[in-house]
N, C-alpha and C positions, 0 to 999 in steps of 0.2 A: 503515119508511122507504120511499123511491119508488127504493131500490138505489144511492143515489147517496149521500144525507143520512142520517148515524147517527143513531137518538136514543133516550135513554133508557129503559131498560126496569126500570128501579127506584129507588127513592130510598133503600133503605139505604145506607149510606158504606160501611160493612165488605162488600158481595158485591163478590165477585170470582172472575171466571168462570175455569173452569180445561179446559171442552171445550166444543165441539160436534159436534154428527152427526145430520143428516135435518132433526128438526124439536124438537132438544133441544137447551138449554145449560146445564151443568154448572155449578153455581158452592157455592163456599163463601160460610157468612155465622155473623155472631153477631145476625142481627135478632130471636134468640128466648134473648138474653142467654148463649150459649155457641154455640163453633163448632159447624157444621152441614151435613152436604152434602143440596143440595137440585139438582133439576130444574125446568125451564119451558119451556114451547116459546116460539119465535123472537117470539113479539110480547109473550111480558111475562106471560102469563096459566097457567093451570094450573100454578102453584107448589106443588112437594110437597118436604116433609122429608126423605127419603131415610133418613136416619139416626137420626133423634129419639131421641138419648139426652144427657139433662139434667146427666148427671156427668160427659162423657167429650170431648175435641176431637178433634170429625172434619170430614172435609174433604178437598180438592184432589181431590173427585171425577172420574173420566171414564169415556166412555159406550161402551161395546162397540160393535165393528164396524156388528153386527146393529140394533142399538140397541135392545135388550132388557134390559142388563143396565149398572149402574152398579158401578162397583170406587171405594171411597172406604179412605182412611187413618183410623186411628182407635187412641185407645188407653186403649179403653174394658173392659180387660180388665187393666189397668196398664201394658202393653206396646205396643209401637206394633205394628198387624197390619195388612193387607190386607183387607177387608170387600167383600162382592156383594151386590149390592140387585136384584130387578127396578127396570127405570125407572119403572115405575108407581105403586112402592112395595109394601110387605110384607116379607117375612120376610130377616130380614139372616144372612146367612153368613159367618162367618171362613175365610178362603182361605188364609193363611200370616202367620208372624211374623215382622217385621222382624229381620235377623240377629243388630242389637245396640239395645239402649233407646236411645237418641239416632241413629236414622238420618240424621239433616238436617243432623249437622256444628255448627258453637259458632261463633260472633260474625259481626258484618258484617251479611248478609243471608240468611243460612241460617237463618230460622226457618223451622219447616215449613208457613206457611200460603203461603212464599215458591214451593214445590218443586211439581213437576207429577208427576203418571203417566201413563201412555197403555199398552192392549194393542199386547199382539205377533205377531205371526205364528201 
């Protein structure tokens, strides 16, 4: 846009951004028929998977300080974990396990594609 006027950076219904940092934004989607953390930079273009696993919902990615590294949810293992991506994409890391199988809490609007994360200090 010309900084003033938003506009559209995709047309699936389901993204929904969940960071950004420099010249990335974060978003979750099911545009490849299951949830998915994926990256792009700020005009729409270089779209990557992040996560691409076909049995598992992942998601509510966000982008390290540096912005080298994507931390995304996922519970592709049965359990809900913590997952590290580079941003460019490659090899996925599990970082830690959620303390209990339902981290996101029960009705209303606590499902987990609702919940955000962000690094820390």
């Amino acid at each position: 846009s010309d900084g003033y006027i938003p506009r559209q950076l995709t047309r699936d219904t389901s993204d929904t951004p969940s960071d950004t940092k420099g010249n990335l934004i974060a978003f979750t989607s099911q545009r490849d028929e299951n949830w998915e953390a994926y990256v792009m930079d700020v005009n729409g273009g270089g779209v990557i998977n992040l996560s691409n696993n076909p049995t598992s919902n992942d998601g509510v990615p966000t982008v390290s300080p540096d912005g080298q590294w994507v931390a995304f949810a996922s519970n592709r293992d049965g359990s809900w974990a913590v997952y590290v991506v580079p941003s460019s994409g490659g090899q996925v890391t599990k970082l830690f396990d959620f303390p209990k199988s339902n981290p996101w809490g029960v009705g209303g609007d606590r499902e987990w594609t609702n919940e955000r994360m962000s690094w820390g200090p």
